[in-house]
C-alpha positions in Angstrom: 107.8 77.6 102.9 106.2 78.1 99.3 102.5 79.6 98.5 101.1 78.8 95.6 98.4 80.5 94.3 96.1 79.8 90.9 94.0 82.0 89.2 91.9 82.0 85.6 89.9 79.3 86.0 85.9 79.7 85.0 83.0 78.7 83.1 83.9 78.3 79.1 81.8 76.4 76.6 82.8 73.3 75.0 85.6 73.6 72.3 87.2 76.9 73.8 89.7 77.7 75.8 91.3 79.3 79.0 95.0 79.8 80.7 95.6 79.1 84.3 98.2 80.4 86.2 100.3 79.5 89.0 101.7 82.2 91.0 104.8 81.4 93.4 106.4 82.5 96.4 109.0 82.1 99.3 111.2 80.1 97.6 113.4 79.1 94.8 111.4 78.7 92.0 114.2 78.0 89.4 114.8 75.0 91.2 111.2 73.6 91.7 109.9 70.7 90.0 106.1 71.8 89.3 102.5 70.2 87.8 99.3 70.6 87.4 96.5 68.1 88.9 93.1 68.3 88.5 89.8 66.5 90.9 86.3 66.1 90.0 84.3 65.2 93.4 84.1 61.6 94.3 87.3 60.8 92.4 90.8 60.7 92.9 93.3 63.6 92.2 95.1 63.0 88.8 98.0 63.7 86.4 97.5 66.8 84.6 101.0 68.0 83.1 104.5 68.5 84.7 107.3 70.6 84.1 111.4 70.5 84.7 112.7 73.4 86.8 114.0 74.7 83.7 111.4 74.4 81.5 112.8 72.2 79.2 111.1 68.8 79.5 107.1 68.3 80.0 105.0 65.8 80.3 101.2 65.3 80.3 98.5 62.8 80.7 97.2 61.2 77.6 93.5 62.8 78.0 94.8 65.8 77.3 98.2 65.8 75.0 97.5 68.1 72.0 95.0 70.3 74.1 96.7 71.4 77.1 100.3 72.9 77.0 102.2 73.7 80.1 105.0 76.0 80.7 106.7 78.6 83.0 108.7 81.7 83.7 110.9 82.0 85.8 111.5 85.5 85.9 107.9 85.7 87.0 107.5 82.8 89.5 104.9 81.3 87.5 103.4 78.6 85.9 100.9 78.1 83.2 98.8 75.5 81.8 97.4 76.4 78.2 94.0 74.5 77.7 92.0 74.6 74.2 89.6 72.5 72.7 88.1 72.1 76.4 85.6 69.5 77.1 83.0 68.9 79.3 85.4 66.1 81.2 87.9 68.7 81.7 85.1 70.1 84.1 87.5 69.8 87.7 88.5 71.9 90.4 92.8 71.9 89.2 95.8 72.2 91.5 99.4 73.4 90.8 101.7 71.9 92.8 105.7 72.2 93.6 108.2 70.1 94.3 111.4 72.2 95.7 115.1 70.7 94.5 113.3 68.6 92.2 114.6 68.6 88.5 111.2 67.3 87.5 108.6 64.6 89.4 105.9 64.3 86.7 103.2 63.0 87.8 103.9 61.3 91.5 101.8 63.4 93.6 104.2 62.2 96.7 106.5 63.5 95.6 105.1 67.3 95.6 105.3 69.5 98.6 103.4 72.2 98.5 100.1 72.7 96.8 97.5 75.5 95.9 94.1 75.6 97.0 92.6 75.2 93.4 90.8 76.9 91.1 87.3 75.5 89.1 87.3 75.0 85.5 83.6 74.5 84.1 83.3 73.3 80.8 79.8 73.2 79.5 78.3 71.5 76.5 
């Protein structure tokens, strides 16, 4: 069973920035697939950024390539999605998720066992 837990999400004005992290435990992390989703209320969960179990290959949706950066450390059992130049449609409650003996599973959310409970980014203008 894997726990994941997020943290550093808040209230930030347009144009700045903040790091989220994923925090993992009770299992192999080296050899988890992991991403980042994000959901704004009344719409679907969607594609943030993904990572290889290594670290080596990412991926990330086109609304937010050049802004966001995500990346890991293994040592640490965690996971980290960079965000700058935020704006006001990056405003969503955002979810790490993991999917264990994965090499990497981008962004098919079937394919993800476990899953934080989320933590609120609130980008104002």
């Amino acid at each position: 069973q894997v726990q994941l837990v997020e943290s550093g999400g808040g209230l930030v004005q347009a144009g700045g920035s903040l790091r989220l992290s994923c925090a993992a435990s009770g299992g192999t992390f080296s050899s988890t697939s992991m991403g980042w989703f994000r959901q704004t209320p009344g719409k679907e969960r969607e594609f943030v950024a993904a990572i290889t179990w290594n670290g080596k290959i990412t991926d990330c949706a086109d609304s937010v390539k050049g802004r966001f950066t995500i990346s890991r450390d293994n040592a640490k059992n965690t996971m980290y999605l960079q965000m700058n130049s935020l704006k006001p449609e990056d405003t969503a409650v955002y979810f790490c998720a993991a999917a264990v003996g994965h090499y990497f599973t981008g962004g098919c959310q079937d394919k993800y066992d476990y899953w934080g409970q989320g933590t609120q980014v609130t980008v104002s203008s």
